[in-house]
One Martini backbone bead per residue (centre of mass of N, CA, C, O) as a GRO file, in nm:
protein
  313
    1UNK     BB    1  12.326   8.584  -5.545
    2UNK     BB    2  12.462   8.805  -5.313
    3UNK     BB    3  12.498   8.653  -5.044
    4UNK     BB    4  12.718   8.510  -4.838
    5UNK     BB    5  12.727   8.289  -4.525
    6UNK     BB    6  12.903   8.244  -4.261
    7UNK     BB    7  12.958   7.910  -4.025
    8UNK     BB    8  13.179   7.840  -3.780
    9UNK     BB    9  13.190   7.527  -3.575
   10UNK     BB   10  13.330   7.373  -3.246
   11UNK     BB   11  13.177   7.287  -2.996
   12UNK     BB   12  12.831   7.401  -2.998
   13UNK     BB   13  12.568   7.251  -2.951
   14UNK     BB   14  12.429   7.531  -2.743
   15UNK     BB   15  12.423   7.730  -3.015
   16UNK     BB   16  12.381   7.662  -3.314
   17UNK     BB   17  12.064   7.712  -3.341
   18UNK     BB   18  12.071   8.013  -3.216
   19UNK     BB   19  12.278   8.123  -3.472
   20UNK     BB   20  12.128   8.021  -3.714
   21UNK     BB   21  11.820   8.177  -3.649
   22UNK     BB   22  11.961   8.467  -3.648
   23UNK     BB   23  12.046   8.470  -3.977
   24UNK     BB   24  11.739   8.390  -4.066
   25UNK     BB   25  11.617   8.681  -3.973
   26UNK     BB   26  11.665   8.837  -4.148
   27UNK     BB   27  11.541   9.089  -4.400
   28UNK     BB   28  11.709   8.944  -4.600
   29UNK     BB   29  11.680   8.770  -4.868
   30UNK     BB   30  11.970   8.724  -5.075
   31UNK     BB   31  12.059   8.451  -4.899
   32UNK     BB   32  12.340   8.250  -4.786
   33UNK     BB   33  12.381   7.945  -4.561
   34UNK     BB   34  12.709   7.845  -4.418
   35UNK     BB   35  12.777   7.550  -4.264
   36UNK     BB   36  13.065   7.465  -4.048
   37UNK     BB   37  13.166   7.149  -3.919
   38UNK     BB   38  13.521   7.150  -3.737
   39UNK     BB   39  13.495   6.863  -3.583
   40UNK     BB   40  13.281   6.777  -3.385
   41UNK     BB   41  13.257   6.645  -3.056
   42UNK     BB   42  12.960   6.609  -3.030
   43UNK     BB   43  12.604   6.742  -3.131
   44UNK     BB   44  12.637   6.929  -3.386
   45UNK     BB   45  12.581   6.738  -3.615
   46UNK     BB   46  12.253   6.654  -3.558
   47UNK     BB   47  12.140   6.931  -3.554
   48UNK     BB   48  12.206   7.019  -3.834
   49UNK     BB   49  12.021   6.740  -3.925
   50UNK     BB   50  11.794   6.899  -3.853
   51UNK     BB   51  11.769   7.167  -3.950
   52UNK     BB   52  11.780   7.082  -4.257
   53UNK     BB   53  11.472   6.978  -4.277
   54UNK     BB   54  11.360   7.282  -4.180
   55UNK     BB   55  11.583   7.404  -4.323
   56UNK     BB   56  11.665   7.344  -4.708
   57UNK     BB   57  11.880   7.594  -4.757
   58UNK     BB   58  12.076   7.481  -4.555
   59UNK     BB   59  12.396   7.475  -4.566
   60UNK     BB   60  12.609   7.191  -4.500
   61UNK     BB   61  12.910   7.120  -4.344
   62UNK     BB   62  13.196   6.858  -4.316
   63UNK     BB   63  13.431   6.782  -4.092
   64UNK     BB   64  13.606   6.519  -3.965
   65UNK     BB   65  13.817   6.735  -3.861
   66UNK     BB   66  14.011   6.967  -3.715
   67UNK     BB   67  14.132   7.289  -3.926
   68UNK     BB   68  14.011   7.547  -3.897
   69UNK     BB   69  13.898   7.861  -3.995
   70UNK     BB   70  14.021   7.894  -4.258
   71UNK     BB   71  13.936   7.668  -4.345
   72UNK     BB   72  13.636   7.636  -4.363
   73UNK     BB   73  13.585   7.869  -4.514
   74UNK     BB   74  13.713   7.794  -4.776
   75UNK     BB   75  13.460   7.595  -4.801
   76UNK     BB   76  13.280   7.815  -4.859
   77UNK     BB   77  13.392   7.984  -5.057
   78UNK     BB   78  13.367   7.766  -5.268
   79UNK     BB   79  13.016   7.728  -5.271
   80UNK     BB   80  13.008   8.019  -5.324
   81UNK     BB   81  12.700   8.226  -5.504
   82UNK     BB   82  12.815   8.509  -5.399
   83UNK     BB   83  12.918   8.855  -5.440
   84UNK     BB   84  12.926   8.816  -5.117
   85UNK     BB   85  13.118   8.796  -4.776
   86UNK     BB   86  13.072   8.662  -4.491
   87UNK     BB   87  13.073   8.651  -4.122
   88UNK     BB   88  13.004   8.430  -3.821
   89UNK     BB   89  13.008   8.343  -3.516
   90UNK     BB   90  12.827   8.147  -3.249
   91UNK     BB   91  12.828   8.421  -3.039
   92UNK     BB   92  12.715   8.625  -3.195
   93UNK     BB   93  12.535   8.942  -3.338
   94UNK     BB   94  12.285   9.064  -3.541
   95UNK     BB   95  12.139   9.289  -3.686
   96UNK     BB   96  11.832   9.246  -3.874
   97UNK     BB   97  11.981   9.488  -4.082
   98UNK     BB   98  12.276   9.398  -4.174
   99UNK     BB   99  12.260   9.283  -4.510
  100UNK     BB  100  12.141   9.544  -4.598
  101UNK     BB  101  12.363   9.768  -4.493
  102UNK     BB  102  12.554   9.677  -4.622
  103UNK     BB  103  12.529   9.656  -4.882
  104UNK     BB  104  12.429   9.943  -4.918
  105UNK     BB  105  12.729  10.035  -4.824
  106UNK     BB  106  12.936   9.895  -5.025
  107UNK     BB  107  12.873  10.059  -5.270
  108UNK     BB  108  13.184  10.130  -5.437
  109UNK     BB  109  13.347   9.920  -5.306
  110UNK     BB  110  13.480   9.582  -5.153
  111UNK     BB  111  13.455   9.672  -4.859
  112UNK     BB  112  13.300   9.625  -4.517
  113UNK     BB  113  13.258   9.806  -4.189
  114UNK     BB  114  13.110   9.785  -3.841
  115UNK     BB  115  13.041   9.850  -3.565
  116UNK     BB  116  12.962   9.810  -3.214
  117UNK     BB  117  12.825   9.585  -2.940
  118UNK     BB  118  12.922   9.674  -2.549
  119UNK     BB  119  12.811   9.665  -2.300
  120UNK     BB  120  12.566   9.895  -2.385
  121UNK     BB  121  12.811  10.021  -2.560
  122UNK     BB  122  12.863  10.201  -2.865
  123UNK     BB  123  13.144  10.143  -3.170
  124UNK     BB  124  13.236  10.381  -3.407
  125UNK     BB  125  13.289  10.479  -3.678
  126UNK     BB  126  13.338  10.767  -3.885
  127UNK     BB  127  13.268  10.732  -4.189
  128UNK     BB  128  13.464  10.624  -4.437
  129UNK     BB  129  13.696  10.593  -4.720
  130UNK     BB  130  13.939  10.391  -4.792
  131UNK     BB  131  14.242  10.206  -4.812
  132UNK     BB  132  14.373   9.903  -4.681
  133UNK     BB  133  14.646   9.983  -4.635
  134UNK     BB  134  14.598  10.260  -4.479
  135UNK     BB  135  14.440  10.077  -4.231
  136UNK     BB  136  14.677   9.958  -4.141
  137UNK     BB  137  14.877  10.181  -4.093
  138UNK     BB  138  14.668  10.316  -3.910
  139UNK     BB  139  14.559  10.077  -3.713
  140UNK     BB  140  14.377   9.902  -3.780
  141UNK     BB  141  14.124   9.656  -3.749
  142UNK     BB  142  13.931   9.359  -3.757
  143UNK     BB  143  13.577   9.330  -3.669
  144UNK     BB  144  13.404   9.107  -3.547
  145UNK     BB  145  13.145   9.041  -3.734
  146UNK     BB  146  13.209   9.301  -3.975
  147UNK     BB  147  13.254   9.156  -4.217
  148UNK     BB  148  13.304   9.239  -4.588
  149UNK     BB  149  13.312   9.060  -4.923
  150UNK     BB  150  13.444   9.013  -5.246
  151UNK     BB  151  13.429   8.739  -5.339
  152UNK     BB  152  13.650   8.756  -5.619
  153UNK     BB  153  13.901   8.833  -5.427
  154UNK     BB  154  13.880   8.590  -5.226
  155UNK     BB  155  13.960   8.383  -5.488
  156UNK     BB  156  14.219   8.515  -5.595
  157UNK     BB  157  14.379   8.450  -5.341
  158UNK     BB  158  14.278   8.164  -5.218
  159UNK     BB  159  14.194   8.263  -4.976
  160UNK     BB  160  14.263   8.150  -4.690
  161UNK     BB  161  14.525   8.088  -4.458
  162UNK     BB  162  14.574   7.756  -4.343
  163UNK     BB  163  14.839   7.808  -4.169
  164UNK     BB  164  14.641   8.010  -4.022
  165UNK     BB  165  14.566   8.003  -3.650
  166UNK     BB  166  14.618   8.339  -3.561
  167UNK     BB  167  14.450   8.630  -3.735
  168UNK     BB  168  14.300   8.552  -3.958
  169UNK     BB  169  14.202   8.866  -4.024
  170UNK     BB  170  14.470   8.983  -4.071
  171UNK     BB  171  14.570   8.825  -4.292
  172UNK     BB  172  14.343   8.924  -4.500
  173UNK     BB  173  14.437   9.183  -4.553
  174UNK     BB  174  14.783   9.139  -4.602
  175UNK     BB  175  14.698   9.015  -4.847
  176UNK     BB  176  14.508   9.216  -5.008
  177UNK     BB  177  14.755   9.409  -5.009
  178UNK     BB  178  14.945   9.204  -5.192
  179UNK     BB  179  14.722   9.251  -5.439
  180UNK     BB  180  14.568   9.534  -5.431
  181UNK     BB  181  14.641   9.859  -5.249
  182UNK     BB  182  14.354   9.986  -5.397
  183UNK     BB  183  14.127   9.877  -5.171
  184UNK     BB  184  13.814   9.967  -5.108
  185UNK     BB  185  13.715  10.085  -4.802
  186UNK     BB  186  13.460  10.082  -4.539
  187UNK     BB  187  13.350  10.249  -4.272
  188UNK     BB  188  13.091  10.251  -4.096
  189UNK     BB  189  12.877  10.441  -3.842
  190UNK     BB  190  12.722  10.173  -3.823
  191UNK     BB  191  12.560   9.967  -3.579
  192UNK     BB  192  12.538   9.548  -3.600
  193UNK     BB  193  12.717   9.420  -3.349
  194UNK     BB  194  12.721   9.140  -3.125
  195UNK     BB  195  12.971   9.044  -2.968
  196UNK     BB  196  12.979   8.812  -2.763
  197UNK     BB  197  12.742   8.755  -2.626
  198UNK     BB  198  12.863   8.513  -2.448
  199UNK     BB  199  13.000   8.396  -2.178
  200UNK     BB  200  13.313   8.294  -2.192
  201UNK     BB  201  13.594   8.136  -2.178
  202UNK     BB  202  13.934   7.989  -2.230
  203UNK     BB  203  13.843   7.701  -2.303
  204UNK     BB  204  13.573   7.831  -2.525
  205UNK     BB  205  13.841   8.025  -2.619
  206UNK     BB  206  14.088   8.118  -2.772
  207UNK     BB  207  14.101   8.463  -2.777
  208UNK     BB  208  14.112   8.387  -2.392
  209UNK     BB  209  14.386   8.261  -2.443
  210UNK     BB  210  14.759   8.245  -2.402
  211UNK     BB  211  14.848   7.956  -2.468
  212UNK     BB  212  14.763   8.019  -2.755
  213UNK     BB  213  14.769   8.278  -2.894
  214UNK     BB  214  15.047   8.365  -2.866
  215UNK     BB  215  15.188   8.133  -3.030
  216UNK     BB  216  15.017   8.202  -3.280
  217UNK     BB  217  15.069   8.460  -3.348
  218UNK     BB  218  15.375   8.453  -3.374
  219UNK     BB  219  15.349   8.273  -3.613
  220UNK     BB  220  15.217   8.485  -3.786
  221UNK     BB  221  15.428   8.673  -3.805
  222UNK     BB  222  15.656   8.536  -3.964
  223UNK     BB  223  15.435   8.462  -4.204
  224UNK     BB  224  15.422   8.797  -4.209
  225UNK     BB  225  15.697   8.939  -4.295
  226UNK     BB  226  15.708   8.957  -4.620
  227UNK     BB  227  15.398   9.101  -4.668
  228UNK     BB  228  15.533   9.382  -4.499
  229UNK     BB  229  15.727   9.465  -4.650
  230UNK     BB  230  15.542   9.525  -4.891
  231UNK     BB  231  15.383   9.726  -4.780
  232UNK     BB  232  15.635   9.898  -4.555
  233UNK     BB  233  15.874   9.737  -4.509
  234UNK     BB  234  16.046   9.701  -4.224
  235UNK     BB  235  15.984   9.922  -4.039
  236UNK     BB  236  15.686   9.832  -4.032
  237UNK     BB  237  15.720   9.555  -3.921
  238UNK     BB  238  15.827   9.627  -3.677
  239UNK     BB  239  15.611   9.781  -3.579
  240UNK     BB  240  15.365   9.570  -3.619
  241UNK     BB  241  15.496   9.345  -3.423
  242UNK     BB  242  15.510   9.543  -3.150
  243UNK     BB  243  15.227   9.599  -3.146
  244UNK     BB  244  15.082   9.358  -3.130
  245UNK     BB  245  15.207   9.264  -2.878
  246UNK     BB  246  15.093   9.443  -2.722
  247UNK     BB  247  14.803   9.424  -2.768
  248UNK     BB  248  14.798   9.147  -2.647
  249UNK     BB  249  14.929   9.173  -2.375
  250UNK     BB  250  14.704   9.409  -2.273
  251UNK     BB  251  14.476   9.236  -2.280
  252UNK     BB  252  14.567   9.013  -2.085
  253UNK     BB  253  14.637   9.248  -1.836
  254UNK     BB  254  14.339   9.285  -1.823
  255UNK     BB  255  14.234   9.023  -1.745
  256UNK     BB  256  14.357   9.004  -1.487
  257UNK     BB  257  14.225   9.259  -1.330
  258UNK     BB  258  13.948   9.121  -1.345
  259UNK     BB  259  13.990   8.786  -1.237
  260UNK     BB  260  14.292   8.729  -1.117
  261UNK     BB  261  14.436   8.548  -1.278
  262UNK     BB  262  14.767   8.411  -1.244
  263UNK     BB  263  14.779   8.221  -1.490
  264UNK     BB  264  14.823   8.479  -1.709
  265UNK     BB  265  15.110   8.560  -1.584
  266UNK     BB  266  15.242   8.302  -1.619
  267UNK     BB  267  15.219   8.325  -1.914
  268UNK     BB  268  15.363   8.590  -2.015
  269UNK     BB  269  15.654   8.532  -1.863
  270UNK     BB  270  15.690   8.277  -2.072
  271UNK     BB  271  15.668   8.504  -2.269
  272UNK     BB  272  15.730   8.739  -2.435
  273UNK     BB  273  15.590   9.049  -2.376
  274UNK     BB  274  15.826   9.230  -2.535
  275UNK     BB  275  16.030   9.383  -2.769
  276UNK     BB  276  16.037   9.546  -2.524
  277UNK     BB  277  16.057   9.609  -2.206
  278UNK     BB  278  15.896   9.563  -1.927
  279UNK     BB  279  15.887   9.884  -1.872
  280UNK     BB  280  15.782   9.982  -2.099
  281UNK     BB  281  15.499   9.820  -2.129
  282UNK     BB  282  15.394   9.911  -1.882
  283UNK     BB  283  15.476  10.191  -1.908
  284UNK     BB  284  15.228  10.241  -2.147
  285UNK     BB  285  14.979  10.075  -1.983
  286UNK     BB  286  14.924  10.288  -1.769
  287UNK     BB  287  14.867  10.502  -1.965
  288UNK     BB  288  14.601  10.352  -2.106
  289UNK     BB  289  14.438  10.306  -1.822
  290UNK     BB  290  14.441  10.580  -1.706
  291UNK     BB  291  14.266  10.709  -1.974
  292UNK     BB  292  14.042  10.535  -1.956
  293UNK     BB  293  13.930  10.602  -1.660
  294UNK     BB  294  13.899  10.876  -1.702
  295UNK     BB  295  13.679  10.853  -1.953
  296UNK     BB  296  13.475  10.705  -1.778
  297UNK     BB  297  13.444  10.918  -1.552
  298UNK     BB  298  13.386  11.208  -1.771
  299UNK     BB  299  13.339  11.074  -2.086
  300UNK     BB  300  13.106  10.899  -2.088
  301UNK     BB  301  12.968  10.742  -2.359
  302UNK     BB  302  12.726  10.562  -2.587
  303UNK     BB  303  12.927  10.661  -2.787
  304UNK     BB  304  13.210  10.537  -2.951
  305UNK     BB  305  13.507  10.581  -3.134
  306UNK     BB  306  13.668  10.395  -3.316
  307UNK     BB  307  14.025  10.314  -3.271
  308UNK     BB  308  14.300  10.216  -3.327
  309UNK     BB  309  14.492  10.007  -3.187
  310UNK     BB  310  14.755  10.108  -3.374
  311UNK     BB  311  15.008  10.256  -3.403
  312UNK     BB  312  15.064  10.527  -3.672
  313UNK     BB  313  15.347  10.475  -3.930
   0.00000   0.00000   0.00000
């Protein structure tokens, strides 16, 4: 078996037949799917127990309890006997040649990265193999259900951080930059990838509550402390930190402009907004969506290339 991909789900009864069905439609042939139910209370478990019927193939897991997506994953990843590692959200869309381009693309490398559609404009990495240290310190971040590993690696690391429950793919490079920091990486120009297919709202998606997301990140900040020192020293670790809470505060003041909900400012404001004082963090965002205006207005392409989330160390 060349590929496992994994798909964990939690009280997605309305998608995951769905979510299925699309990556079984896959071209590529070498591939199993290992389907993990997080302790749904729904009627996830039934579903799946029919769809196992319709296709023998398919590998179905399941949590008594709601564990989380690190446990989730580690549970695929342990069954799993695919020389390479992939996964997508039950809300995700993958391009039907994504484990092909994917396989293709990732030979000579240990993992690799492709870019994504949003809103009918493409998002594209610019092409290159570096390692992932690099991509670390240059502000790259994981892109949603667009991400391949060496199963090997993710084995000798001993999978994901189970006491992670927000920020999941970042604790994985950060991990994987601990073990090994000449891991090469691909970035392909490829977009394979249609991330949130579906409008979810903040109540069917973590990572668009602030009030579980920021206290989640804040803790897995503390929990890379270690870790982000080996990478590249305090003054890293320091700069790392505040620029996430910057990414993050900035994503949700994004978000209330757009919905105008109250409750996301008033969630922001009972945590700190930013490790800089709430002047800088305002002007920061202000000239950083004044730049984003003026581009959608002047120079909108329908593909752009997608550009480190934080600024570069």
């Amino acid at each position: 078996m060349k590929i496992t991909v994994c798909l964990c789900t939690y009280n997605r009864d309305y998608l995951i037949k769905n979510a299925i069905e699309r990556v079984l439609s896959q071209s590529f042939m070498g591939f199993e799917l290992i389907v993990v139910n997080d302790g749904s209370t729904d009627n996830t478990f039934t579903i799946l127990q029919e769809l196992k019927v319709i296709y023998p193939d398919l590998i179905v897991m399941n949590n008594e309890e709601n564990k989380g997506l690190a446990f989730s994953r580690n549970e695929a990843l342990k069954s799993s006997s695919g020389a390479w590692f992939t996964f997508i959200d039950d809300d995700d869309q993958w391009e039907n040649d994504y484990l092909s381009s994917m396989y293709r693309e990732v030979q000579g490398g240990d993992c690799i990265f492709c870019g994504y559609r949003r809103n009918k404009v493409k998002y594209s990495f610019e092409g290159r193999k570096l390692d992932l240290k690099s991509a670390l310190l240059l502000g790259f971040t994981p892109p949603v259900g667009a991400q391949m590993y060496r199963t090997s690696f993710l084995k000798q690391i001993g999978g994901y951080d189970p006491l992670v429950r927000s920020g999941v793919d970042h604790d994985l490079w950060i991990r994987l930059v601990n073990f090994d920091d000449s891991i090469q990486a691909i970035f392909t120009s490829l977009v394979l990838v249609n991330p949130d297919l579906y409008k979810l709202n903040h109540s069917e998606k973590m990572t668009l509550n602030p009030d579980k997301r920021i206290p989640g990140i804040t803790s897995s900040l503390v929990q890379w402390s270690e870790k982000l020192d080996n990478i590249g020293g305090v003054k890293f670790r320091e700069h790392f930190t505040n620029e996430y809470r910057y990414y993050l505060q900035s994503r949700f003041f994004d978000s209330f402009i757009k919905s105008r909900d109250f409750e996301i400012i008033s969630c922001l404001l009972r945590y700190e907004l930013t490790n800089k004082n709430k002047f800088k963090f305002f002007f920061r965002y202000s000239c950083s969506l004044f730049l984003r205006i003026i581009k959608k207005v002047r120079f909108f392409k329908r593909k752009n290339k997608i550009k480190p989330l934080f600024r570069a160390f």
